[in-house]
C-alpha positions in Angstrom: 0.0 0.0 0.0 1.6 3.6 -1.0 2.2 5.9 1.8 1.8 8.7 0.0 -0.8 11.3 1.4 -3.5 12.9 -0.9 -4.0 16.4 -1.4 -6.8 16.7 1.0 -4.8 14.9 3.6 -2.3 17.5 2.7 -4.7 20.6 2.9 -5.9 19.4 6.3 -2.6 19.1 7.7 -1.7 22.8 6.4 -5.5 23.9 8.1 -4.4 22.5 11.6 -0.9 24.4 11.5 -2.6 27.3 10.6 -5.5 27.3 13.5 -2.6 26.2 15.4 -0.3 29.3 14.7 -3.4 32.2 15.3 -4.4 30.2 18.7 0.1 31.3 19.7 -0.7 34.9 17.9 -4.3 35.2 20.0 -2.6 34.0 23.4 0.6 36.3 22.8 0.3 39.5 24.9 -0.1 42.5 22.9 2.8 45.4 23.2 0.1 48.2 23.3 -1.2 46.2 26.8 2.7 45.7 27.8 2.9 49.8 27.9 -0.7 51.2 28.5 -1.4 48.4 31.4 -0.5 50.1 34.5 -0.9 53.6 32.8 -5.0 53.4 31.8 -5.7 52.9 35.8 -3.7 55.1 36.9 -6.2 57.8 38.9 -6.1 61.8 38.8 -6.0 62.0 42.6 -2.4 60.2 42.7 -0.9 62.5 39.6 -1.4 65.4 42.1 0.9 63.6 44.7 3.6 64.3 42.3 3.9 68.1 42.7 6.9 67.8 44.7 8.7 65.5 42.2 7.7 67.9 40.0 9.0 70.7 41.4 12.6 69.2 41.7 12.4 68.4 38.0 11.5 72.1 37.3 14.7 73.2 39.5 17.0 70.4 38.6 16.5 72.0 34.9 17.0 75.4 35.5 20.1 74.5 37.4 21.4 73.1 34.3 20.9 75.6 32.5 22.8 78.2 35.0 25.6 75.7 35.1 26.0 74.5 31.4 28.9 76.1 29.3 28.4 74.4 25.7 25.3 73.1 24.0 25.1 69.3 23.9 22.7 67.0 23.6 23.8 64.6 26.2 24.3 67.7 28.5 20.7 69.4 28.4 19.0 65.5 29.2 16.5 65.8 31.8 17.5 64.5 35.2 16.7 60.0 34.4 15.8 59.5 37.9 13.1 62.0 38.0 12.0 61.1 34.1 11.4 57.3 35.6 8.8 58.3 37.5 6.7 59.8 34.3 8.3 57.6 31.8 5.6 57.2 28.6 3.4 58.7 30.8 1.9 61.2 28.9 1.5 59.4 25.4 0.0 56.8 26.8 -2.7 59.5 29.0 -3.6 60.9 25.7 -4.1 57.6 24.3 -6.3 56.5 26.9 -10.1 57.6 26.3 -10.0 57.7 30.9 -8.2 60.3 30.7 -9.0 62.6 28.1 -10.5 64.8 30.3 -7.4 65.8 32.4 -5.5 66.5 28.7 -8.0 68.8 27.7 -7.4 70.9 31.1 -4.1 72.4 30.3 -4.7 75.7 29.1 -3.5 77.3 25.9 -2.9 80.7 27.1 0.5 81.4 28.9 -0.9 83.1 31.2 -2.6 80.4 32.6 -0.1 77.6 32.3 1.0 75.6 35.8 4.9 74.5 35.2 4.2 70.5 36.1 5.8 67.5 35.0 3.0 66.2 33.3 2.2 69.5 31.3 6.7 70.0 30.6 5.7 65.9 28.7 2.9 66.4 27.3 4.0 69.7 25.6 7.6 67.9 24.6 5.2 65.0 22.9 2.2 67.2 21.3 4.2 70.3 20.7 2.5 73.8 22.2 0.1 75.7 20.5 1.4 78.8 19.4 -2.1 80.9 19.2 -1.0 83.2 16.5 -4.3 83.1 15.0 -5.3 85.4 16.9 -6.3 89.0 16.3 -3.9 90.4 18.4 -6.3 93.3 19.8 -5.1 92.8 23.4 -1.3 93.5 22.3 -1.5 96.8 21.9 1.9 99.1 23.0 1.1 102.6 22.6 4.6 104.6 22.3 3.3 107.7 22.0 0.3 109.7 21.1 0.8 108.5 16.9 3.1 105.4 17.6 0.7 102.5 18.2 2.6 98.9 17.4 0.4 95.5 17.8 1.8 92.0 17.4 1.5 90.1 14.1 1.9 87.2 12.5 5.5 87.5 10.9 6.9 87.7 14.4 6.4 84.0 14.4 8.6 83.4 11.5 12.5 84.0 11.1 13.9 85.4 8.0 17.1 83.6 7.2 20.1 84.9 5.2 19.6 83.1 1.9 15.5 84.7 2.3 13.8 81.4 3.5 11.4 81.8 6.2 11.3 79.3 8.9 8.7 79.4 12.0 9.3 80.6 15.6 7.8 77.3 17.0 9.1 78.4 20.5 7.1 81.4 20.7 3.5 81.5 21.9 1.1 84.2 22.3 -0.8 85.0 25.0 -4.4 86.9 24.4 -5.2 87.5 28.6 -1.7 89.4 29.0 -1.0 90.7 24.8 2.2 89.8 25.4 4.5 86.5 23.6 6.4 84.1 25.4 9.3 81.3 25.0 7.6 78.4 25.8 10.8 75.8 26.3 12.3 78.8 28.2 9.5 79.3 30.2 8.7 75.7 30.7 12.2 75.2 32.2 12.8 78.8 34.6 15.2 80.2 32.1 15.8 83.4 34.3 17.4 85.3 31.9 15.0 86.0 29.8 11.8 88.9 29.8 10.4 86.1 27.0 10.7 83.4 30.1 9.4 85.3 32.9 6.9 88.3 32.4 6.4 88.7 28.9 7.3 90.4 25.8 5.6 93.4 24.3 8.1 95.8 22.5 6.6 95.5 19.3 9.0 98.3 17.9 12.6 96.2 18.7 10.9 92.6 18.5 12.5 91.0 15.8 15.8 91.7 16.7 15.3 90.6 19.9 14.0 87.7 18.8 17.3 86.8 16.6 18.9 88.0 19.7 16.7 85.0 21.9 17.7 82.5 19.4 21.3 82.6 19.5 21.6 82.6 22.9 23.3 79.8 24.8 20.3 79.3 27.6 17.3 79.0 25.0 19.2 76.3 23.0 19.4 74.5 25.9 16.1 74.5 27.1 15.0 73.6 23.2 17.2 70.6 23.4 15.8 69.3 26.4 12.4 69.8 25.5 12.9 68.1 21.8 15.1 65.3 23.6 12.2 64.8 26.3 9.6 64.6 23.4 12.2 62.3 21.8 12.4 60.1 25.1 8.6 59.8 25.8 8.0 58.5 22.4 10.1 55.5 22.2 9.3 52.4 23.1 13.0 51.7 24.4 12.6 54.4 26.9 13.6 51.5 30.1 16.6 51.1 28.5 17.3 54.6 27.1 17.3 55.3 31.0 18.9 52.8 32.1 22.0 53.9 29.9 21.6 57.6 31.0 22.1 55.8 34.5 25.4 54.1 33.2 26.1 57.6 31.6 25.8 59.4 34.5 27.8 57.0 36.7 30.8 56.6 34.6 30.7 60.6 34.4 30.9 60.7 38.3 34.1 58.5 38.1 35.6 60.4 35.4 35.2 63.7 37.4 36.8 62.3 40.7 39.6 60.5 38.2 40.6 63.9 36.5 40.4 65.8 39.5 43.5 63.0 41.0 45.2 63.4 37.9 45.1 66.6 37.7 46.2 67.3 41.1 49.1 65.2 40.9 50.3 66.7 37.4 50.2 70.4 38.6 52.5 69.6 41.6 55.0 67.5 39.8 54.4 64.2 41.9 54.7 60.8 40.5 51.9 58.4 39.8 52.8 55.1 40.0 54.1 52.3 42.8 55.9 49.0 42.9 52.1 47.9 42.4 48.8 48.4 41.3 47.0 46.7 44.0 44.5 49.0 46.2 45.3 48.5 50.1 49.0 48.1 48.9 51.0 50.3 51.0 53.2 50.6 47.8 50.5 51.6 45.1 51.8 54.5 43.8 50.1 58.1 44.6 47.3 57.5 41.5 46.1 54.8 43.7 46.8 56.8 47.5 44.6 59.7 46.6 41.4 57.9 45.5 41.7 55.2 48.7 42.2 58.4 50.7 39.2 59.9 49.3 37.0 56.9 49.4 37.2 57.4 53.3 34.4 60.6 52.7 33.1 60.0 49.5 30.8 56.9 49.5 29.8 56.7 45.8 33.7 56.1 45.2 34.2 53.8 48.1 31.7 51.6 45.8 33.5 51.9 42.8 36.5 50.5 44.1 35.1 47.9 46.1 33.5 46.6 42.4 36.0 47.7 39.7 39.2 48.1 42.0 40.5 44.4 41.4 38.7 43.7 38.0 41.9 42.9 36.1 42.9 43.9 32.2 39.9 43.9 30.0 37.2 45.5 32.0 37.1 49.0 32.2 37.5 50.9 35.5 39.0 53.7 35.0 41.5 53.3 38.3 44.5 51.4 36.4 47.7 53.5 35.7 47.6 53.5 31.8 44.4 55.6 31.8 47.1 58.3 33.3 48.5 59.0 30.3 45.9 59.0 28.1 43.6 61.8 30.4 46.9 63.4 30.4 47.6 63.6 26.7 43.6 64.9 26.3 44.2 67.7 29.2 47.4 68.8 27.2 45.7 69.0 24.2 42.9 70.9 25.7 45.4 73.3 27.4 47.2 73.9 24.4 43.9 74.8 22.6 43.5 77.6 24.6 46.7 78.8 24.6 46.7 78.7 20.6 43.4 80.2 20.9 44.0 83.2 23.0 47.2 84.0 20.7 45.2 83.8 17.6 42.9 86.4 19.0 45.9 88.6 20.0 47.6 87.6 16.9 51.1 88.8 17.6 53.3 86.8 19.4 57.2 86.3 21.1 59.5 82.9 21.5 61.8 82.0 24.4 63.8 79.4 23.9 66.3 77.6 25.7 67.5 74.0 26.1 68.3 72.1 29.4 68.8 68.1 30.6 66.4 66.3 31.8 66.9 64.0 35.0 67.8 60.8 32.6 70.8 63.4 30.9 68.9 63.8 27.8 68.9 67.0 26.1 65.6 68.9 25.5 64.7 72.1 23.9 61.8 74.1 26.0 59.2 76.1 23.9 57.6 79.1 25.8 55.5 81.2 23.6 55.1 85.3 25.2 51.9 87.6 24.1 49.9 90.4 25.2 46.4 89.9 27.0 43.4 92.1 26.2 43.9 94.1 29.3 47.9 95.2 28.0 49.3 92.7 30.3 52.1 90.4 29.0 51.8 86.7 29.7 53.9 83.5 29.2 52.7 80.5 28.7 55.2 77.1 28.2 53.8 74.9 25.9 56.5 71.8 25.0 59.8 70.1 26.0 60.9 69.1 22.3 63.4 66.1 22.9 67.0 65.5 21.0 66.6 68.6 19.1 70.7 69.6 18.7 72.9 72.4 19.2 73.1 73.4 15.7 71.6 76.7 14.7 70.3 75.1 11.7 68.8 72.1 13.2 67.1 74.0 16.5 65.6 76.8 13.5 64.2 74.1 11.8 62.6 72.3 15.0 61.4 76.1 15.9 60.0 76.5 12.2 58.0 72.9 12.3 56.7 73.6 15.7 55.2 77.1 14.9 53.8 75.3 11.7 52.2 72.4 14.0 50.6 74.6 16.3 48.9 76.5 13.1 50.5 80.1 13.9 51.4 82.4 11.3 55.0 83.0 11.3 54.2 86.5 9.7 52.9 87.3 13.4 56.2 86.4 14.9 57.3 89.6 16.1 60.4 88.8 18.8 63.3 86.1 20.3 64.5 86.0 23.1 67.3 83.2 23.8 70.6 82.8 26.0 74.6 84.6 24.8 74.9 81.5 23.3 76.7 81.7 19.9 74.5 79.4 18.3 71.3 80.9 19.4 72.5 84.8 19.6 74.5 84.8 16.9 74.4 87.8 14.5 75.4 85.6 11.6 74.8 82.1 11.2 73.0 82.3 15.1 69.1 80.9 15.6 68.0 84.5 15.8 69.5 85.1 12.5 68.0 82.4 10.9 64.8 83.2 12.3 65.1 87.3 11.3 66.0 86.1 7.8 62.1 84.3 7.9 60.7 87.4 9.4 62.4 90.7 9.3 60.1 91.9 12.1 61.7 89.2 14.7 63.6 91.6 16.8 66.2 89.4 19.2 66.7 90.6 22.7 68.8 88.6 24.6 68.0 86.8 28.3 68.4 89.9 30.5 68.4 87.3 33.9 70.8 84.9 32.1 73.5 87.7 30.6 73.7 89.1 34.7 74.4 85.3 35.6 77.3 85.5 32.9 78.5 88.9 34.7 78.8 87.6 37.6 80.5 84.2 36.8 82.5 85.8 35.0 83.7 88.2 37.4 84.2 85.5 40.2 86.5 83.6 37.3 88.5 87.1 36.9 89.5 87.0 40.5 92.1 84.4 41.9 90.7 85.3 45.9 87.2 85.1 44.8 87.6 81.4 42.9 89.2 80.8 46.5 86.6 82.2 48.6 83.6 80.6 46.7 85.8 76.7 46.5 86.6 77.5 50.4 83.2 77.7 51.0 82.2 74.7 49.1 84.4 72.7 51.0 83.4 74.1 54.5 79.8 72.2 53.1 81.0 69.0 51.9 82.8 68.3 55.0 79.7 69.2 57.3 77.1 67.7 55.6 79.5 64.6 54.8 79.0 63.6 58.3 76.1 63.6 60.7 78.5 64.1 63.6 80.1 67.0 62.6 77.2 68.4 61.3 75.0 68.0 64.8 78.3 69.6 66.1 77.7 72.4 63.9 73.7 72.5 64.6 74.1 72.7 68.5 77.1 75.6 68.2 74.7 77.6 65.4 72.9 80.6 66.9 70.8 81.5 63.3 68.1 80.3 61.7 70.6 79.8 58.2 72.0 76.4 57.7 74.9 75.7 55.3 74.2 75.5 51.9 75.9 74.2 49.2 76.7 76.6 45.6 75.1 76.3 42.4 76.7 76.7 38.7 73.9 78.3 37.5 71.3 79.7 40.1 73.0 83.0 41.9 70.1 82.8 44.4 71.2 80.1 46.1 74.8 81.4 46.4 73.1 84.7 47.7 72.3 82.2 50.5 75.1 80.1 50.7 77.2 83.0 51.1 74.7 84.7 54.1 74.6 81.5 55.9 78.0 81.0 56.4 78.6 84.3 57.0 76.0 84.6 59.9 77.3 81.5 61.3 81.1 82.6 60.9 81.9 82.3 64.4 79.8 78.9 64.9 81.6 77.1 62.2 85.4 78.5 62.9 84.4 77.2 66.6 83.5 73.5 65.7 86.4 73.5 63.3 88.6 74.1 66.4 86.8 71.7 68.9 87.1 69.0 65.9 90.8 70.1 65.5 91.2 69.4 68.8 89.1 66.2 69.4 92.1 63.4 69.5 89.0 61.0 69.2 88.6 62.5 66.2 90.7 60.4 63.2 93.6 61.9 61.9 92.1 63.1 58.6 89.6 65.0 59.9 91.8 66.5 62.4 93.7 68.1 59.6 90.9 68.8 56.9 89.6 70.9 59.7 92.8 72.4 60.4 93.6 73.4 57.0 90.1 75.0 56.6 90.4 77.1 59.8 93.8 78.3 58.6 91.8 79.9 55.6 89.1 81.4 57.5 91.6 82.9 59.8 93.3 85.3 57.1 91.9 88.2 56.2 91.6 88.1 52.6 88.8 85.6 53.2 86.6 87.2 55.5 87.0 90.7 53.4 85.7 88.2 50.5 82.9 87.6 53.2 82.1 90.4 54.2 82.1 91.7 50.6 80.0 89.0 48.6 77.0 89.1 50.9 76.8 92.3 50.1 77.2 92.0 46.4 75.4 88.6 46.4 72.5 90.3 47.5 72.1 92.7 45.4 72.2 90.7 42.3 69.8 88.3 43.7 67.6 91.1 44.2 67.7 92.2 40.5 67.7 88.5 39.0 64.7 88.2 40.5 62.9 91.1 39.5 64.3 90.6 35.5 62.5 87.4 35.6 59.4 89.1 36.2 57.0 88.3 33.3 55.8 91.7 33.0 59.1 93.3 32.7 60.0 95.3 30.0 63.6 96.9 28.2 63.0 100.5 29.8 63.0 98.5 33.1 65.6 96.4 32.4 67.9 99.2 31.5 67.0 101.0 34.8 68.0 97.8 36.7 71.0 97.9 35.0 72.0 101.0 35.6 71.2 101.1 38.8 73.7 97.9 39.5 76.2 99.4 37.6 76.2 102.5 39.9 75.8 100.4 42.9 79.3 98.6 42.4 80.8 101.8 41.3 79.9 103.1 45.0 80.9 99.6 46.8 84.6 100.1 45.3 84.9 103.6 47.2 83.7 102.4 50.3 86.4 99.3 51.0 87.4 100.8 54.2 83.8 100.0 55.8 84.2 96.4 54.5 87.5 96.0 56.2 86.8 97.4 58.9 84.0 94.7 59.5 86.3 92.1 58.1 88.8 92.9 60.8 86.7 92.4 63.6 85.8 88.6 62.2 89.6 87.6 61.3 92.0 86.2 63.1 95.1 87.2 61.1 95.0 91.1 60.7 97.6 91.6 58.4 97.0 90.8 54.5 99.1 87.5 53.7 101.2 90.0 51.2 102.4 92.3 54.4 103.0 89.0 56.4 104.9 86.7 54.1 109.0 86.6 53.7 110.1 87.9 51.1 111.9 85.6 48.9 115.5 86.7 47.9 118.0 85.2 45.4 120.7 83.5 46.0 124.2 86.1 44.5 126.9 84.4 43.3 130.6 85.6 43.0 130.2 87.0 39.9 127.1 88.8 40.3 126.2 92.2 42.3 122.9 93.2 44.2 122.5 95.9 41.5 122.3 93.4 39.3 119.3 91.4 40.5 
């Protein structure tokens, strides 16, 4: 027998998957039912429990819209908790036949409008009515006795460049007050506006202040939020649209305690990292201190570590140490931006320019670009270390040339230079401000004035065999103090000032300004625990006589009239280092300081005798080594006569 079916076994089969398939469609529960369910039954009387939820949504928008600095979409978003509470809310009332009544209660006119939440959704989802069919009897502004303005219909449409019209939807007129309003602006307190609050009604002025209204910052923003609301209410996502304005929100709240770490540690210098990246570790590096530290007050972050502080690679966290670098690098870019910005706008501009090593020895060029603010006051801002550039003229023009390029300045706007006596940077020939005036003919050069009074004096202490002494002497009395903690708590309990010994630098004058005072003050102090060490035989031989020698310097009275002398000098060039490293210095100052220097060691050379006189009292040799040394004679032979020598 075949077991082949026939065609009306066939069609019967296809009959039963059919009833079969409707019966799953009939018992599947409709979306529309999934959204409206618990809204239809929801009752008037508990809407109008909501008036204090409302209120906070009212305020928390018109405290975004004080606070907000740029116009974005994901800024202006209504507060999600709040939304929750009304989410699809007012679609879904309009939809429902229950409650057509309470739609057709909100008032058209402005005047009689109640800022709710439920009237802030349903005008984001039905739009407002603008009422500008009206006559516009009631808005009537008489200026004077023949100067009568009323409001019209064009006032609701803008005039664009090209001569398209496009509508004022915003604005709304009100017949009880004859006056128009901004609705998002109203809707959302923008205090800032008479179109917001009371009312407009200067007929005369109203289309530019209108224009005015629309480009300004606050009625964007409360235009966005409204569209984005409308936007919101109308999906059928909207759970999850919240719930990733939640995830939004809380990654943004991590971000701002992040940046706030990194960028406290990057404006003081301090280093991020540890031997580990373990929170708890007492060796986790100061990235990972600060936010345990703060985690002790702040509970939202004492969460965030508890559940993202030990995740591992992969997950994101934002609390390992490679996330450093890259907020860092954004910060920097952001900086710079400004920078760039605010000399564009000034659009004249200065280099300085100078190289120093880094802590790893490695040679870097430092890029510091000077200008002029809008209120005549000159600033400097440092924008780049530029690594391995050379000493070349040639090759440090061309690394000047390429950055000026890269940070999109016009070179035509390069207007001064101002390097180091360097021959390759100050050259007048084949120097980097010749190079550079060959570019621009307007590049005046003026040279460091902070670093050519650093050459003067080192220069000056080089010229003088008793001042190389002095300043070596000096250095020495430091190294063998601070070589040992004995002889320096020696020193520390003999010392009746509040200077310590300091050690000399090559390069920074300030500090020998107080190397110099210290040991000056402390004179007596140090030649005395010299002695008692001199003394000391449980002292080892070596010592013994490093202290000797030293005290037989100190004794004579060249070098306490080098003493006595240097502090004073010292002090005074200190003094005027520091004030030509002002920022807001200029040449004419410069000059005077100068000048003023010049004069000052002119007067110092006339009154020696008050130095030695001071120098005496401090010595213990009073006679200069020249009046108390032998003099050396040579030996006469038999041919030779005194005359003769």
């Amino acid at each position: 027998m075949s077991s082949k079916k026939s065609g009306h076994q066939f069609k019967k089969i296809q009959q039963a998957k059919f009833a079969k398939h409707q019966d799953m469609i009939n018992k599947t529960r409709k979306l529309n039912g999934i959204l409206c369910n618990n809204i239809v039954h929801k009752s008037i009387e508990q809407s109008k429990t909501d008036n204090e939820d409302e209120k906070n949504l009212v305020e928390d928008s018109s405290n975004l819209i004080t606070m907000t600095s740029s116009v974005d979409s994901c800024d202006v978003r209504v507060n999600a908790n709040e939304i929750n509470k009304y989410n699809c809310n007012s679609l879904m009332k309009v939809q429902d036949e229950n409650l057509i009544e309470e739609v057709m209660h909100f008032p058209k006119d402005p005047a009689d409008w109640s800022r709710t939440a439920s009237f802030i959704q349903f005008c984001a989802v039905h739009g407002i009515d603008q009422n500008n069919n009206d006559d516009f009897i009631e808005s009537k502004n008489q200026y004077s006795l023949d100067n009568v303005r009323y409001c019209n219909k064009s006032m609701f449409f803008s005039k664009l460049p090209n001569g398209e019209q496009t509508p004022r939807s915003w604005l709304v007129y009100s017949r009880k007050l004859g006056k128009v309003f901004c609705a998002p602006c109203w809707l959302f307190k923008n205090e800032f506006s008479n179109l917001a609050n009371c009312g407009f009604n200067d007929w005369k002025n109203a289309h530019i202040r209108f224009k005015e209204h629309e480009g300004s910052l606050n009625h964007k923003t409360c235009l966005l939020k409204l569209n984005h609301l409308g936007q919101e209410q109308g999906r059928i996502d909207s759970k999850l649209f919240i719930q990733i304005d939640h995830e939004k929100m809380y990654w943004r709240k991590v971000l701002e305690r992040v940046v706030s770490v990194i960028k406290t540690l990057a404006s003081r210098g301090l280093p991020f990292r540890g031997q580990e990246e373990i929170f708890g570790s007492p060796k986790n590096g100061n990235y990972m201190m600060l936010p345990e530290l703060l985690s002790e007050f702040d509970p939202f972050l004492a969460q965030h570590i508890s559940k993202y502080g030990h995740s591992g690679s992969g997950s994101t966290s934002y609390l390992s140490s490679t996330i450093c670098e890259e907020i860092i690098n954004l910060m920097v870019k952001k900086v710079k931006e400004v920078i760039i910005n605010e000399i564009k706008k000034r659009k004249y501009y200065s280099i300085v320019i100078d190289s120093t090593p880094d802590i790893t020895h490695s040679d870097q060029l430092a890029f510091i670009l000077r200008y002029i603010s809008n209120e005549g006051v000159p600033i400097e801002r440092f924008l780049e270390f530029i690594p391995k550039v050379g000493h070349k003229s040639l090759e440090i023009a061309e690394t000047v040339i390429k950055t000026i390029e890269n940070l999109k300045l016009n070179i035509s706007d390069f207007r001064g230079q101002s390097y180091d006596t360097a021959k390759n940077m100050s050259g007048c020939y084949n120097g980097l401000q010749a190079r550079m005036k060959n570019i621009n003919s307007l590049a005046f050069c003026i040279p460091c004035a902070a670093h050519s009074l650093n050459l003067v004096g080192t220069h000056g202490v080089e010229c003088c065999n008793e001042a190389a002494t002095f300043f070596g002497l000096m250095q020495n009395i430091y190294v063998f103090f601070s070589s040992s903690s004995h002889r320096w708590d020696i020193l520390n309990n003999m010392e009746s000032k509040s200077h310590t010994l300091k050690a000399l630098s090559n390069t920074r004058w300030s500090l020998r300004d107080s190397a110099c005072l210290s040991l000056n003050e402390n004179w007596s102090a140090v030649v005395a625990t010299l002695t008692y060490i001199m003394d000391d035989h449980t002292e080892n031989n070596i010592t013994r006589n490093e202290a000797k020698g030293l005290i037989n310097k100190m004794s004579s009275l060249e070098t306490t009239t080098m003493s006595v002398v240097w502090v004073f000098l010292l002090s005074r060039l200190n003094t005027t280092s520091k004030k030509l490293q002002n920022v807001d210095i200029d040449c004419l100052d410069v000059f005077k300081l100068y000048d003023s220097l010049i004069k000052l060691i002119e007067h110092t050379r006339k009154n020696f005798d008050d130095f030695e006189t001071e120098a005496l009292a401090k010595a213990v040799n009073k006679d200069y080594k020249i009046n108390t040394t032998r003099k050396k004679k040579r030996t006469i032979f038999h041919d030779e006569s005194e005359s003769e020598e």
